[in-house]
C-alpha positions, 0 to 999 in steps of 0.5 A, a space after each residue: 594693830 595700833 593698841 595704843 589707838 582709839 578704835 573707831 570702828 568694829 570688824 563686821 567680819 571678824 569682829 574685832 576693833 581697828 583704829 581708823 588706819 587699820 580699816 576701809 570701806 568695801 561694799 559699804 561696810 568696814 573691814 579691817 585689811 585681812 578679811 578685806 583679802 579674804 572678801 576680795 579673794 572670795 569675790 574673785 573666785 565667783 566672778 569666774 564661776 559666775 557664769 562660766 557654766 553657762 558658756 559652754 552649752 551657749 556656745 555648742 548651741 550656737 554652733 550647732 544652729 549655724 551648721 544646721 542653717 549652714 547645711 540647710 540652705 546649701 540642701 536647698 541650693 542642691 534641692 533647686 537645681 536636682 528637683 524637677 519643678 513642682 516636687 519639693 518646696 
């Protein structure tokens, strides 16, 4: 981008040649500001993914162990005070 500038280093991702402006340091490499957008974007985009299928089938899970424990244990109430002692438990 400053042609009239020494490069100092060269783009791993598109591999071009940038003056020591024109490039950072991003998960330690350089990369010239374009295909830093490029990265951030992508990195963005898989940390949403990342897990994300995984919330759902936790979630319905754990809902349906609570309603289970939930409707068990009032079964159990009911059981104690309809079952003449001795029956069930």
């Amino acid at each position: 981008m400053h042609p009239a500038r020494e490069a100092i280093c060269r783009c791993p991702q598109c591999r071009r040649y940038f003056c020591r402006e024109c490039i950072t340091e991003h998960g330690g490499e350089f990369v010239c500001s374009a295909c830093l957008q490029t990265l951030t974007r992508r990195t963005a985009k898989s940390d949403g993914l990342a897990h994300g299928w995984l919330v759902v089938p936790v979630l319905g899970s754990a809902a349906l162990l609570a309603a289970w424990f939930f409707f068990y244990n009032i079964g159990q109430i009911v059981l104690s005070f309809v079952a003449p002692k001795g029956m069930v438990r």
